[in-house]
GUDREN-478252 format. One record per atom (N, C-alpha, C): atom name; x, y, z; residue number from 1; residue in three letters. Coordinates in pm, 1 decimal, decimal comma, always signed. Layout:
GUDREN-478252
site atome:CA; x:X; y:Y; z:Z; num:NUM; residu:Ala
...
//
This chain:
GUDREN-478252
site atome:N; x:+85,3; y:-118,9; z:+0,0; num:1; residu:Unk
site atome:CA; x:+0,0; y:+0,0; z:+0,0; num:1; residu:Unk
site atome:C; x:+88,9; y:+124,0; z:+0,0; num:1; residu:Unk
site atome:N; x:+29,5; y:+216,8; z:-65,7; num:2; residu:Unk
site atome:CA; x:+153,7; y:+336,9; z:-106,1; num:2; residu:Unk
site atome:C; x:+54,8; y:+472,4; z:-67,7; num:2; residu:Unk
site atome:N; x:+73,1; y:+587,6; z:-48,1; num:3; residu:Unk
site atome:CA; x:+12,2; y:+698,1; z:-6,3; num:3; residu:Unk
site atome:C; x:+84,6; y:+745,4; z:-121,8; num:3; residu:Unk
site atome:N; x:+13,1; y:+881,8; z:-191,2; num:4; residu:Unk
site atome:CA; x:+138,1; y:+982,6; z:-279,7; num:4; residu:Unk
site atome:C; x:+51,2; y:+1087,3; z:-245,8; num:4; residu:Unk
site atome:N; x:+125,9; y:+1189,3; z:-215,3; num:5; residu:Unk
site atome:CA; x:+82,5; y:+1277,2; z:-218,6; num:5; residu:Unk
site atome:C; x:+147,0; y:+1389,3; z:-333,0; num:5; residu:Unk
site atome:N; x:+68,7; y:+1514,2; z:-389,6; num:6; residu:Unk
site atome:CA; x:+93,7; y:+1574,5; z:-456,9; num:6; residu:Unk
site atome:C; x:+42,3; y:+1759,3; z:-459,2; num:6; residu:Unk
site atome:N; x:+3,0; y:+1833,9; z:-515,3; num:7; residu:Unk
site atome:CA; x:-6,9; y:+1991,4; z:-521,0; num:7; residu:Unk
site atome:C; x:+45,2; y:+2069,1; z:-450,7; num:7; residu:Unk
site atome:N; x:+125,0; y:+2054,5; z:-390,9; num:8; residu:Unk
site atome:CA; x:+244,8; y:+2126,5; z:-296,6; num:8; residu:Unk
site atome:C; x:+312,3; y:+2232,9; z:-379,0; num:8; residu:Unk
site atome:N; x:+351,1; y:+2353,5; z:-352,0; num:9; residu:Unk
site atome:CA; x:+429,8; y:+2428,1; z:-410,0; num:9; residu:Unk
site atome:C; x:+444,0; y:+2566,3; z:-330,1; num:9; residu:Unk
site atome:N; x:+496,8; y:+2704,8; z:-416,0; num:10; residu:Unk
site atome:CA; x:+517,2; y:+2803,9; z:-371,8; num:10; residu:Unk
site atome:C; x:+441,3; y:+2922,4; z:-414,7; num:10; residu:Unk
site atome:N; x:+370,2; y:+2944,3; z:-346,1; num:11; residu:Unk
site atome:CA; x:+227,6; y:+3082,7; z:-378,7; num:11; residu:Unk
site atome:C; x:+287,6; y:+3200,3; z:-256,0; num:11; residu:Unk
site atome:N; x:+203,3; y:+3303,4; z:-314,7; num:12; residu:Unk
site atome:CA; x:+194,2; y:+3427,9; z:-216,5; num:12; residu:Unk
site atome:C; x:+98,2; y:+3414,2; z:-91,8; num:12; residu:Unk
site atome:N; x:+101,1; y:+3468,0; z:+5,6; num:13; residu:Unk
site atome:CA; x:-0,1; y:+3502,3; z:+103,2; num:13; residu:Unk
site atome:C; x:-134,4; y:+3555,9; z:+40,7; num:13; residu:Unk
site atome:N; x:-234,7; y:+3499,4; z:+88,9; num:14; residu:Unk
site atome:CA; x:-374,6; y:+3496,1; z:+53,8; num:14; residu:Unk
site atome:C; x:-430,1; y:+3390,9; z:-96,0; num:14; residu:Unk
site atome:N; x:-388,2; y:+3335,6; z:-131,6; num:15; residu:Unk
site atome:CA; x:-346,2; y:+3251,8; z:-259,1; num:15; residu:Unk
site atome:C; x:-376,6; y:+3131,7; z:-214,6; num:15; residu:Unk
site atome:N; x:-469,3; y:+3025,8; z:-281,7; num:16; residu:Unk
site atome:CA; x:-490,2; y:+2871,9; z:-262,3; num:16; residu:Unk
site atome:C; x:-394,4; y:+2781,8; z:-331,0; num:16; residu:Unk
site atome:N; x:-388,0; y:+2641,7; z:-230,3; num:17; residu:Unk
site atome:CA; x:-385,6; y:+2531,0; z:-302,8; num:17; residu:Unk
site atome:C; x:-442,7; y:+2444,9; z:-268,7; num:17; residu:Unk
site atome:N; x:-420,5; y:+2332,0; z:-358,1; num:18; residu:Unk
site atome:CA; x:-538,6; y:+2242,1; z:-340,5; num:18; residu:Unk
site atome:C; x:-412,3; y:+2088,0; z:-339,9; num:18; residu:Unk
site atome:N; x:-410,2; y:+2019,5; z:-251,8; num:19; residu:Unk
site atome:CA; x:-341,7; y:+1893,8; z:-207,3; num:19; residu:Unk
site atome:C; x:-438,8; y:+1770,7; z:-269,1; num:19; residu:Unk
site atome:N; x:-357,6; y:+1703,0; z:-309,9; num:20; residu:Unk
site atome:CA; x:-429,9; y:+1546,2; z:-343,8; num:20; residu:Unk
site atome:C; x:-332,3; y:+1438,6; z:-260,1; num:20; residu:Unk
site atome:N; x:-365,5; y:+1351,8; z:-275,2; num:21; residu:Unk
site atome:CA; x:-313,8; y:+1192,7; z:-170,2; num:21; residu:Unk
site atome:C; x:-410,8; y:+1076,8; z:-195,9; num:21; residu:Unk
site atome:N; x:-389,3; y:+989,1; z:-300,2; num:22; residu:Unk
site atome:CA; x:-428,7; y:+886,7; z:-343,6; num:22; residu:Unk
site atome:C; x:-358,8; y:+714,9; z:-270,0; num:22; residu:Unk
site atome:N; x:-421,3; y:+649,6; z:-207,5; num:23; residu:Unk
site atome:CA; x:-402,1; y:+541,8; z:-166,8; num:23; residu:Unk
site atome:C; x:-387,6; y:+422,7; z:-303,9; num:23; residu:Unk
site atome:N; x:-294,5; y:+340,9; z:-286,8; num:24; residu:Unk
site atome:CA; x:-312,3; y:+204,5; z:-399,5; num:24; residu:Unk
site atome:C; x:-281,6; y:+69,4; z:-322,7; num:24; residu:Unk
site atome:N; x:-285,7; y:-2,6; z:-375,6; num:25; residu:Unk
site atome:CA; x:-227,7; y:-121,8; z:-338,0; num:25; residu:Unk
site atome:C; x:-311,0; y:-224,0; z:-294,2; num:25; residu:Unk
site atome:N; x:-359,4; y:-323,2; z:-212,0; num:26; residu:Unk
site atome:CA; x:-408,8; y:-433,4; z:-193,3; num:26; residu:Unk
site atome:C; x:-496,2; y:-397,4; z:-93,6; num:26; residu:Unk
site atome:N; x:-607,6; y:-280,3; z:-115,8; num:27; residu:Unk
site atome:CA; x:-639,6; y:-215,0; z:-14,1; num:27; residu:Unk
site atome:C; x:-765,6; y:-278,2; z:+13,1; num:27; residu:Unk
site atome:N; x:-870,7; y:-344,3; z:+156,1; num:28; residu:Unk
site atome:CA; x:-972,7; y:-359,2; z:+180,0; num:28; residu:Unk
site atome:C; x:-1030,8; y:-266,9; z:+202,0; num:28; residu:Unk
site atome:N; x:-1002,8; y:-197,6; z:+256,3; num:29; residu:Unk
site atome:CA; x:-1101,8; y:-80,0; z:+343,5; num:29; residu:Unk
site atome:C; x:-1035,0; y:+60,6; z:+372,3; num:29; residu:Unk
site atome:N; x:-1089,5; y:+185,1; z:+389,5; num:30; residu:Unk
site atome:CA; x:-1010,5; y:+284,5; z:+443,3; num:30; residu:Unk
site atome:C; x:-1097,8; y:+336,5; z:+590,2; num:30; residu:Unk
site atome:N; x:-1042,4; y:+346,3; z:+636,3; num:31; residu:Unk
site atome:CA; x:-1153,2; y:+419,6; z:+775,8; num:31; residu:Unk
site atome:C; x:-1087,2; y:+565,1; z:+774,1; num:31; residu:Unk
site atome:N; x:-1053,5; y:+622,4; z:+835,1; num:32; residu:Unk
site atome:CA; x:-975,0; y:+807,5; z:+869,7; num:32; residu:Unk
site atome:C; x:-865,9; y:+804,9; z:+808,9; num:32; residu:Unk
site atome:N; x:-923,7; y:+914,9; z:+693,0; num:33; residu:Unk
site atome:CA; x:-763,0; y:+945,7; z:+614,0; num:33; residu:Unk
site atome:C; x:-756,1; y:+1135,7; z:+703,4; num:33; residu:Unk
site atome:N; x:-629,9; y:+1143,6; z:+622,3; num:34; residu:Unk
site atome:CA; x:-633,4; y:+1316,9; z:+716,5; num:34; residu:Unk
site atome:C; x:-491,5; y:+1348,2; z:+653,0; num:34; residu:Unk
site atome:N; x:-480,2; y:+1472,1; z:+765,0; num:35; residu:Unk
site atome:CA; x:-368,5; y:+1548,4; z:+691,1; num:35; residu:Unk
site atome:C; x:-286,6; y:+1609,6; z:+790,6; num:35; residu:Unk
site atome:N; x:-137,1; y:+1625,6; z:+802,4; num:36; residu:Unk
site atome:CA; x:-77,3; y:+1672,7; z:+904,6; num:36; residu:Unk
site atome:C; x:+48,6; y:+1758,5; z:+823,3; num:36; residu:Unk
site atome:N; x:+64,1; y:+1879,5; z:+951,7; num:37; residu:Unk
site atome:CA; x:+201,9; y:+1914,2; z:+887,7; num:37; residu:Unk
site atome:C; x:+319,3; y:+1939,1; z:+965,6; num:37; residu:Unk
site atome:N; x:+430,0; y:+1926,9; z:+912,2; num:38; residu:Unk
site atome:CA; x:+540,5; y:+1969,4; z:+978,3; num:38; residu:Unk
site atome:C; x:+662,0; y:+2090,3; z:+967,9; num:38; residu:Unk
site atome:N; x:+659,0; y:+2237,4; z:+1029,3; num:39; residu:Unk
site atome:CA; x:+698,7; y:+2341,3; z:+1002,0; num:39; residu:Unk
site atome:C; x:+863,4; y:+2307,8; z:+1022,3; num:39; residu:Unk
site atome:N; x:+915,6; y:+2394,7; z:+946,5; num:40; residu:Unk
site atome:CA; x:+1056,1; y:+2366,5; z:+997,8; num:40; residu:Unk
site atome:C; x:+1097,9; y:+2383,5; z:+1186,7; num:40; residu:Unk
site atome:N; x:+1148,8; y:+2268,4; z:+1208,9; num:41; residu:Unk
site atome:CA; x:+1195,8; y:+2351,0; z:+1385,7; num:41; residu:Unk
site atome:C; x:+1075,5; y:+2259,8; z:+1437,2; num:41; residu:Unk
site atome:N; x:+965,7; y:+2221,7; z:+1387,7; num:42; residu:Unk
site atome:CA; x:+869,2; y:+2215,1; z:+1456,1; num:42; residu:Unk
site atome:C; x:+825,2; y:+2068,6; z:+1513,4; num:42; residu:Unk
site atome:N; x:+775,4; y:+2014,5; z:+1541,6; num:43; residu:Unk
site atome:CA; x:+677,5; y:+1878,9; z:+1569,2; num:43; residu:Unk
site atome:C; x:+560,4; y:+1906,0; z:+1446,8; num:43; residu:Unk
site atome:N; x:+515,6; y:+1745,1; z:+1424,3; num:44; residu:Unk
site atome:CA; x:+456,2; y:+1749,6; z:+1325,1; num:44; residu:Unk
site atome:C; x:+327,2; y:+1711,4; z:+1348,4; num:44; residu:Unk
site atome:N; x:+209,9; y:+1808,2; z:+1328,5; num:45; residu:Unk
site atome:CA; x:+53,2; y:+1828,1; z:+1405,4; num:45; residu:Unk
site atome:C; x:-2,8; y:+1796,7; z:+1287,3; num:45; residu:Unk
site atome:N; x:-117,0; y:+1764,6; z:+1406,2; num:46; residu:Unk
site atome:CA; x:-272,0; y:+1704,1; z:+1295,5; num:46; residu:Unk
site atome:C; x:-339,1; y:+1842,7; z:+1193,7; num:46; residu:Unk
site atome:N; x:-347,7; y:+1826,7; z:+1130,1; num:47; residu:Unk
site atome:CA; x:-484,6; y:+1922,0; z:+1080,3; num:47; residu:Unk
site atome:C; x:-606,9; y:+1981,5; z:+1060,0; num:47; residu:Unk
site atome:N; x:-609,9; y:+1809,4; z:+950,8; num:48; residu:Unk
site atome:CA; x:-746,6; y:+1806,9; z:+950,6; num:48; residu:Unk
site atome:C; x:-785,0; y:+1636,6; z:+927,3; num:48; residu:Unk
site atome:N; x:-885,2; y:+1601,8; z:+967,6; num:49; residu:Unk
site atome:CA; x:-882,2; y:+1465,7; z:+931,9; num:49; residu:Unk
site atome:C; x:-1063,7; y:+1420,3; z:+876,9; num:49; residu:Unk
site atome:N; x:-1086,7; y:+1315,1; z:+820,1; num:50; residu:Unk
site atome:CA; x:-1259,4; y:+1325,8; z:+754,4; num:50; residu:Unk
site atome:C; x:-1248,5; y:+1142,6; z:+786,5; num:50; residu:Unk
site atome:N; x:-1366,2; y:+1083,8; z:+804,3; num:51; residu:Unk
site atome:CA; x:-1383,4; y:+996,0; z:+843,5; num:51; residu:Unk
site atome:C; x:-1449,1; y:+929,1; z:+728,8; num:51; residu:Unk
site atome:N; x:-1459,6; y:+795,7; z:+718,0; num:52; residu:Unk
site atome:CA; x:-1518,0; y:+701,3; z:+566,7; num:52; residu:Unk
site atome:C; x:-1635,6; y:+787,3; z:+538,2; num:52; residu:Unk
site atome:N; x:-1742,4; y:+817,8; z:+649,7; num:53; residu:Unk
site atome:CA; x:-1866,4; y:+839,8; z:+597,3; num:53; residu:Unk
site atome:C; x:-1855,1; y:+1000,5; z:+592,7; num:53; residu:Unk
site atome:N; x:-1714,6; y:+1067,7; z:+664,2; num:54; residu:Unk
site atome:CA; x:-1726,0; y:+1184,3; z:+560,5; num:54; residu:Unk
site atome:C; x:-1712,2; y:+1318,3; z:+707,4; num:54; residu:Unk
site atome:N; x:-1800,1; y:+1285,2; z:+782,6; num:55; residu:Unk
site atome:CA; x:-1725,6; y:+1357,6; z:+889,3; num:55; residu:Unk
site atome:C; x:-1549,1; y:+1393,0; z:+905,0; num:55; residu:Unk
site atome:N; x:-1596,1; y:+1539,3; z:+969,3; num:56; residu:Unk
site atome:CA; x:-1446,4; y:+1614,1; z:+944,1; num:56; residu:Unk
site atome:C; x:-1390,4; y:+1692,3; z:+1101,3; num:56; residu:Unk
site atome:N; x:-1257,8; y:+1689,5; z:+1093,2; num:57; residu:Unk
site atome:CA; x:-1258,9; y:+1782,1; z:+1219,7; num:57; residu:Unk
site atome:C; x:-1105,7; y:+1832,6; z:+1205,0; num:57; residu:Unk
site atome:N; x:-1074,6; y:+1911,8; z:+1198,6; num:58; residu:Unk
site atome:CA; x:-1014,6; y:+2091,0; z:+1196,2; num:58; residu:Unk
site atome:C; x:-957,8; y:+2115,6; z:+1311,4; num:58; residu:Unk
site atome:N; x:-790,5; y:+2097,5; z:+1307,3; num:59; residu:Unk
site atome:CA; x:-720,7; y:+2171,0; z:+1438,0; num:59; residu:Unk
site atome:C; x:-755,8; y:+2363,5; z:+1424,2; num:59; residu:Unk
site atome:N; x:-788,9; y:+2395,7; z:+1537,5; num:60; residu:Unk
site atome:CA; x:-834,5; y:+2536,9; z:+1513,3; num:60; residu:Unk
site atome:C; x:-754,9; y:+2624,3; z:+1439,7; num:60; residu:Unk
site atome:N; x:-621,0; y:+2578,9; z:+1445,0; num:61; residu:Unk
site atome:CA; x:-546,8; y:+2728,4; z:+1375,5; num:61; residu:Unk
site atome:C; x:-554,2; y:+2722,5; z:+1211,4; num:61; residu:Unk
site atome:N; x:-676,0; y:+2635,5; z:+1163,0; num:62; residu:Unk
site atome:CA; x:-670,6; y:+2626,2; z:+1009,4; num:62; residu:Unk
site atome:C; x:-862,4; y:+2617,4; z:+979,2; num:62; residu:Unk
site atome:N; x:-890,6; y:+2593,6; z:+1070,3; num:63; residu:Unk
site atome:CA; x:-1086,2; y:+2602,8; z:+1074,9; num:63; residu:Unk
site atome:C; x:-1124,7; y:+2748,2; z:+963,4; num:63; residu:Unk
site atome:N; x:-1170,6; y:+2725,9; z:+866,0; num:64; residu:Unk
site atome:CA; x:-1260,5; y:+2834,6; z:+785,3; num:64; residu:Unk
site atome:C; x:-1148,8; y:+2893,7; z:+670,9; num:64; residu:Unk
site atome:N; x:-1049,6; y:+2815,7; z:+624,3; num:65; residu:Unk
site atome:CA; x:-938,6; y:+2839,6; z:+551,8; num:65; residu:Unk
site atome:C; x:-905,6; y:+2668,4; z:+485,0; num:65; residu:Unk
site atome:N; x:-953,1; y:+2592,8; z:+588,0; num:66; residu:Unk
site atome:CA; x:-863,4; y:+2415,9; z:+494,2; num:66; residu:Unk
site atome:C; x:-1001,6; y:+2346,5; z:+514,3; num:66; residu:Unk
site atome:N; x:-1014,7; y:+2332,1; z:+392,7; num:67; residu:Unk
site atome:CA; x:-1154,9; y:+2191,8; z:+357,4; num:67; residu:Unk
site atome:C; x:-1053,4; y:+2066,3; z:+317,0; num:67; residu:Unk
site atome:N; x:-1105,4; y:+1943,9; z:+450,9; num:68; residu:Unk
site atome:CA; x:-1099,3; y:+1834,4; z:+360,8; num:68; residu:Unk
site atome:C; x:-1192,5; y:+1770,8; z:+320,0; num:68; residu:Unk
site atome:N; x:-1176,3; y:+1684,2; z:+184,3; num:69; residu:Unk
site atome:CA; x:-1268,0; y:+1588,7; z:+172,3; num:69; residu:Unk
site atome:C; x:-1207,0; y:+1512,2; z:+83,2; num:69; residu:Unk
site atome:N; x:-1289,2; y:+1390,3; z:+94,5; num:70; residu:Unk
site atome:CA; x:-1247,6; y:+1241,3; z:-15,1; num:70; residu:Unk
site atome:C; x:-1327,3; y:+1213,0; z:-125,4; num:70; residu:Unk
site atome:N; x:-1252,3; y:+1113,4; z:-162,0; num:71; residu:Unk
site atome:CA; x:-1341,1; y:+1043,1; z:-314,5; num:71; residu:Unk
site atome:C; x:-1351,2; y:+849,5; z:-245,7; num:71; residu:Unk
site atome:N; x:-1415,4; y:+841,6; z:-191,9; num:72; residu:Unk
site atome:CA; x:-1390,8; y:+696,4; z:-195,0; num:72; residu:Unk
site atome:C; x:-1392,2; y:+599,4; z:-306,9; num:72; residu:Unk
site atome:N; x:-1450,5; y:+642,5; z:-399,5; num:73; residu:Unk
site atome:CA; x:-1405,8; y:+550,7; z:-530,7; num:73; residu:Unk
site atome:C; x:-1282,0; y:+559,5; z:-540,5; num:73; residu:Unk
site atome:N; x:-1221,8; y:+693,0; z:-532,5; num:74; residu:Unk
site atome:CA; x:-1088,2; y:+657,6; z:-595,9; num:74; residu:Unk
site atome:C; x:-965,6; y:+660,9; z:-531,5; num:74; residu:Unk
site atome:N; x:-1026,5; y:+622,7; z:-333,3; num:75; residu:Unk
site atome:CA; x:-927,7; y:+591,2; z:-224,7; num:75; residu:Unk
site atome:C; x:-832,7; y:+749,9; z:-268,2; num:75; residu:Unk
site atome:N; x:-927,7; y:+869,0; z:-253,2; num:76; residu:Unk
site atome:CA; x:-822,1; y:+959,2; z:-238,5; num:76; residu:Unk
site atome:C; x:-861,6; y:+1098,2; z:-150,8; num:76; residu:Unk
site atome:N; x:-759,9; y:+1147,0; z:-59,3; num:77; residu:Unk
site atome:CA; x:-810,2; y:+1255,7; z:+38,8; num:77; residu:Unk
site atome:C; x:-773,5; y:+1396,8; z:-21,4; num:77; residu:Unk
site atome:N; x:-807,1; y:+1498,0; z:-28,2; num:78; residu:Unk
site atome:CA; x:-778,1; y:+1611,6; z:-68,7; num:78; residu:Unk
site atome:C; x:-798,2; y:+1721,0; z:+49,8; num:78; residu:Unk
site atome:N; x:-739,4; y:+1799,2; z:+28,0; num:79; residu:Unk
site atome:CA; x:-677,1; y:+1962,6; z:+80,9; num:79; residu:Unk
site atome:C; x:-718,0; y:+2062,4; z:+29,4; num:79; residu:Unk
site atome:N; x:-817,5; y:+2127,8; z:+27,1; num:80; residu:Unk
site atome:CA; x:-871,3; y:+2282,7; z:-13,4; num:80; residu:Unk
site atome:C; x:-767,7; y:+2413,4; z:+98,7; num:80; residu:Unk
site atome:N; x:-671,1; y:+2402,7; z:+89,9; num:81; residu:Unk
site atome:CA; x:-635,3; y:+2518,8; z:+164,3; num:81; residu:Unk
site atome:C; x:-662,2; y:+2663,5; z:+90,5; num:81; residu:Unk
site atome:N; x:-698,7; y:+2773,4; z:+162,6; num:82; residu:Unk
site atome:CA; x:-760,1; y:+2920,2; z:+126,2; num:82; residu:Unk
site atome:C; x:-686,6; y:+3025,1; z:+195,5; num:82; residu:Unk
site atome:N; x:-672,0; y:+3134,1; z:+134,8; num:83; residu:Unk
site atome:CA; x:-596,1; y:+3252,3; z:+228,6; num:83; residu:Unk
site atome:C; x:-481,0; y:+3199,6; z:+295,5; num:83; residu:Unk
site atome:N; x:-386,2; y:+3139,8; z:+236,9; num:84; residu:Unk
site atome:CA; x:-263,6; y:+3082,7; z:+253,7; num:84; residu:Unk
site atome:C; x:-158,9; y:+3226,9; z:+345,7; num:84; residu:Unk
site atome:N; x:-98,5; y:+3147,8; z:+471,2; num:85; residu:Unk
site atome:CA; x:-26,0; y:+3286,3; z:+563,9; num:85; residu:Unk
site atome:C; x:+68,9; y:+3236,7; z:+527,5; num:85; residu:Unk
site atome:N; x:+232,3; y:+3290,7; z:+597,4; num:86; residu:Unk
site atome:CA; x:+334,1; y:+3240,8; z:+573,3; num:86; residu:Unk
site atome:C; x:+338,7; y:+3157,6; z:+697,1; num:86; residu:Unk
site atome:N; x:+279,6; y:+3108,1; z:+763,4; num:87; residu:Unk
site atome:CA; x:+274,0; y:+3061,1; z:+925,7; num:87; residu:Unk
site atome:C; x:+194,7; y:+2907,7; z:+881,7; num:87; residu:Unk
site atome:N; x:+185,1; y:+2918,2; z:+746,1; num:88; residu:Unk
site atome:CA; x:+128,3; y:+2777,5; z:+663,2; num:88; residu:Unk
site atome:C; x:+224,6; y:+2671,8; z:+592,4; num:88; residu:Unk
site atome:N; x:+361,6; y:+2742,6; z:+583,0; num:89; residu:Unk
site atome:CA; x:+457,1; y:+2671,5; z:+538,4; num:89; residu:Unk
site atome:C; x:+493,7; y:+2577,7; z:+648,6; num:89; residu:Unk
site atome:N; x:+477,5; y:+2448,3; z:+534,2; num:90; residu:Unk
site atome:CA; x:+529,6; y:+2318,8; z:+590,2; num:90; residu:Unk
site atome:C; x:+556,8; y:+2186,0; z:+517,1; num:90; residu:Unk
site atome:N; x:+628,7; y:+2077,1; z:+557,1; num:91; residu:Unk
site atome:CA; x:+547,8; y:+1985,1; z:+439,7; num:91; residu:Unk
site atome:C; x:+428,7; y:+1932,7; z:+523,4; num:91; residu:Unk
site atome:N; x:+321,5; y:+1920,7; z:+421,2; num:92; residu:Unk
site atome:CA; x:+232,4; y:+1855,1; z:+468,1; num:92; residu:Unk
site atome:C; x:+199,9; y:+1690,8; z:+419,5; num:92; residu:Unk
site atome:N; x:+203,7; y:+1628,9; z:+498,0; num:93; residu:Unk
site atome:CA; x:+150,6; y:+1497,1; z:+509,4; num:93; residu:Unk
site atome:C; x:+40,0; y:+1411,7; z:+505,5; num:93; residu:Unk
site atome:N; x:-4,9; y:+1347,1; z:+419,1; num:94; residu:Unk
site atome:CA; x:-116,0; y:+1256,5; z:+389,9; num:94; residu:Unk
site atome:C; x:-91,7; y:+1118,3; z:+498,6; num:94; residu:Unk
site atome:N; x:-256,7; y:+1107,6; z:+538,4; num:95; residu:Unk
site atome:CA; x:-241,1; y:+963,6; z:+670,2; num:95; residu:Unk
site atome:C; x:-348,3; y:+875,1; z:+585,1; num:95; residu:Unk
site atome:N; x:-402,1; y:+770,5; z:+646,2; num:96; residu:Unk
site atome:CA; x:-467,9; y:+733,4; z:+639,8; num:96; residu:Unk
site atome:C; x:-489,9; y:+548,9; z:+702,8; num:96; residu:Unk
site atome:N; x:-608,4; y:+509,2; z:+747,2; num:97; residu:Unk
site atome:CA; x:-584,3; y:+387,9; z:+805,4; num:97; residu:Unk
site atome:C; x:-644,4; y:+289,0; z:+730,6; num:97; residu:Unk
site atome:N; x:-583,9; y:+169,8; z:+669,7; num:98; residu:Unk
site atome:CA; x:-655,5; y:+86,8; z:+607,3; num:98; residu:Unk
site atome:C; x:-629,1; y:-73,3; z:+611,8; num:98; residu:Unk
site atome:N; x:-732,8; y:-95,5; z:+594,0; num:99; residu:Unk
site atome:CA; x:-696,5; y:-230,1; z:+591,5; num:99; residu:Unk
site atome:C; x:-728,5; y:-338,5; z:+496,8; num:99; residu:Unk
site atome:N; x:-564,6; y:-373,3; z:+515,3; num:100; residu:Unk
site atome:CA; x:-533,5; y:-476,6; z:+478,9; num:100; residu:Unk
site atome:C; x:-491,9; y:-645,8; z:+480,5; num:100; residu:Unk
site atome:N; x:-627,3; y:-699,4; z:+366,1; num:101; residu:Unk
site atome:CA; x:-680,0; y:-832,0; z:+471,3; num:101; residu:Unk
site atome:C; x:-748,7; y:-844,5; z:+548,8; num:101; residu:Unk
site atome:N; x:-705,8; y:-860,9; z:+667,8; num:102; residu:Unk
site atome:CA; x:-815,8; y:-834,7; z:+775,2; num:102; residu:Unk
site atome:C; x:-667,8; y:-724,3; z:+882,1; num:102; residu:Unk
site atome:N; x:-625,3; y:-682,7; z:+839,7; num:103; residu:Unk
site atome:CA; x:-560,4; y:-615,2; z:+970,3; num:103; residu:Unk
site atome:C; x:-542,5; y:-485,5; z:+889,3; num:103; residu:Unk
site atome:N; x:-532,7; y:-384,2; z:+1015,4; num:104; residu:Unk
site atome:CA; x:-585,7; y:-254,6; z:+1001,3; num:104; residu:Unk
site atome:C; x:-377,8; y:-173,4; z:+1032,5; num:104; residu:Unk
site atome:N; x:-388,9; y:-105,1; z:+957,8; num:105; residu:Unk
site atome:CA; x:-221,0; y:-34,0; z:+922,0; num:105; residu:Unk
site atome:C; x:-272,3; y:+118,6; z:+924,9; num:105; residu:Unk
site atome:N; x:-181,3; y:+173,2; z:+959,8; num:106; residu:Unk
site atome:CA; x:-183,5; y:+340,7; z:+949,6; num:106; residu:Unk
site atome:C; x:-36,7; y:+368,3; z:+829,6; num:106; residu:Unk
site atome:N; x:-92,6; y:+410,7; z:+728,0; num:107; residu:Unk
site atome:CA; x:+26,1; y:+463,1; z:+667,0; num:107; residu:Unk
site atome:C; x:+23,8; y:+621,5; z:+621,7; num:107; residu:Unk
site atome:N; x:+134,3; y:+661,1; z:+583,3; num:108; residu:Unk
site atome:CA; x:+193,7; y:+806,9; z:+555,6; num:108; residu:Unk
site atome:C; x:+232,7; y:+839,9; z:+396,2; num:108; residu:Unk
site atome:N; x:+171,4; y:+922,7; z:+401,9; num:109; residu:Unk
site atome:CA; x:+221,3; y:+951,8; z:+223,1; num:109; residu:Unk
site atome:C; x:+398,2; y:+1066,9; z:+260,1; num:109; residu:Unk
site atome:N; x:+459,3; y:+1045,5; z:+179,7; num:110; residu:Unk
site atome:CA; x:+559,4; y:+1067,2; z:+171,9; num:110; residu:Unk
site atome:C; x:+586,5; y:+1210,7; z:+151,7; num:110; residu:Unk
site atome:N; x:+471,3; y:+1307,7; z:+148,0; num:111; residu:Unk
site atome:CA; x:+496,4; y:+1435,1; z:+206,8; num:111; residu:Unk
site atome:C; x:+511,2; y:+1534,6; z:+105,6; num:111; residu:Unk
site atome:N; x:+427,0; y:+1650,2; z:+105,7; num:112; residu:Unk
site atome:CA; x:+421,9; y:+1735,0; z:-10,3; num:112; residu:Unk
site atome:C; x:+446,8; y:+1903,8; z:+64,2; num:112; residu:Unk
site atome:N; x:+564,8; y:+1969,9; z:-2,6; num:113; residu:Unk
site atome:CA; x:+568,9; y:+2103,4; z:+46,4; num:113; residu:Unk
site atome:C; x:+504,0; y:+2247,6; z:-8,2; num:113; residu:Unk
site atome:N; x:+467,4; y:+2300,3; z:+112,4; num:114; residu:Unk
site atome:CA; x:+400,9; y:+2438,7; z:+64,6; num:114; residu:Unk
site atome:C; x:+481,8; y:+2540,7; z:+133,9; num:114; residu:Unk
site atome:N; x:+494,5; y:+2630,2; z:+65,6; num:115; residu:Unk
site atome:CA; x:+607,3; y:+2749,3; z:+84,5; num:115; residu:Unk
site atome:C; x:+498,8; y:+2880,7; z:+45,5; num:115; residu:Unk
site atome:N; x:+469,8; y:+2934,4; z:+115,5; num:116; residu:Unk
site atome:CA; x:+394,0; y:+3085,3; z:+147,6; num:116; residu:Unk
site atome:C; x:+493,8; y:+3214,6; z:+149,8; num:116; residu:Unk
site atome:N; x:+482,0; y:+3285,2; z:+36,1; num:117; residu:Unk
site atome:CA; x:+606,4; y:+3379,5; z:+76,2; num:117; residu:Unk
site atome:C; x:+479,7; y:+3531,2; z:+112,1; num:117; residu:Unk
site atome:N; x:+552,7; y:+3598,5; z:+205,1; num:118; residu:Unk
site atome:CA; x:+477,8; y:+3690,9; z:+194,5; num:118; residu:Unk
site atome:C; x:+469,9; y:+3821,8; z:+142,5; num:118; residu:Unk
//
């Protein structure tokens, strides 16, 4: 099972992007995919995370600026980030828990960077 993540790049302050993270591999099931990031210097925090049936929940310092949501057909989580600060630069990270077979794995997509200049 592989995570990729992708739309990462370098925009101005107030400026969107939009993150993708597609799951493959021998996958049964997905339960909570989500999204985390890690600033330089920093520890690496939750975001945002959406649950199979779609429920969502938003660390506050990104609430009314980052939509997530999925495609379950096509095992993939996405990132609406809006009004991009420079206090947004990080790489950000694709999660998600799935299972495989009958046993349940947490894996990591390999990490996509956003650079906010202001």
């Amino acid at each position: 099972v592989q995570l990729q993540a992708s739309g990462g790049g370098l925009v101005q302050a107030g400026e969107s992007l939009r993150l993708s993270c597609a799951a493959s591999g021998s996958i049964s099931s997905i339960n909570v995919m989500g999204w985390y990031r890690q600033a330089p210097g920093k520890q690496r925090e939750l975001v945002a995370t959406i649950s199979s049936g779609g429920s969502t929940n938003y660390a506050d310092s990104v609430k009314g600026r980052f939509t997530v949501s999925r495609d379950n057909a096509k095992n993939t989580v996405y990132a609406q980030i809006d009004s991009l600060k420079p206090e947004d630069t990080a790489v950000y990270y694709c999660n998600a828990e799935i299972q495989v077979g009958r046993t349940w794995h947490r894996y990591w997509g390999q990490g996509t960077l956003v650079t906010v200049s202001s």
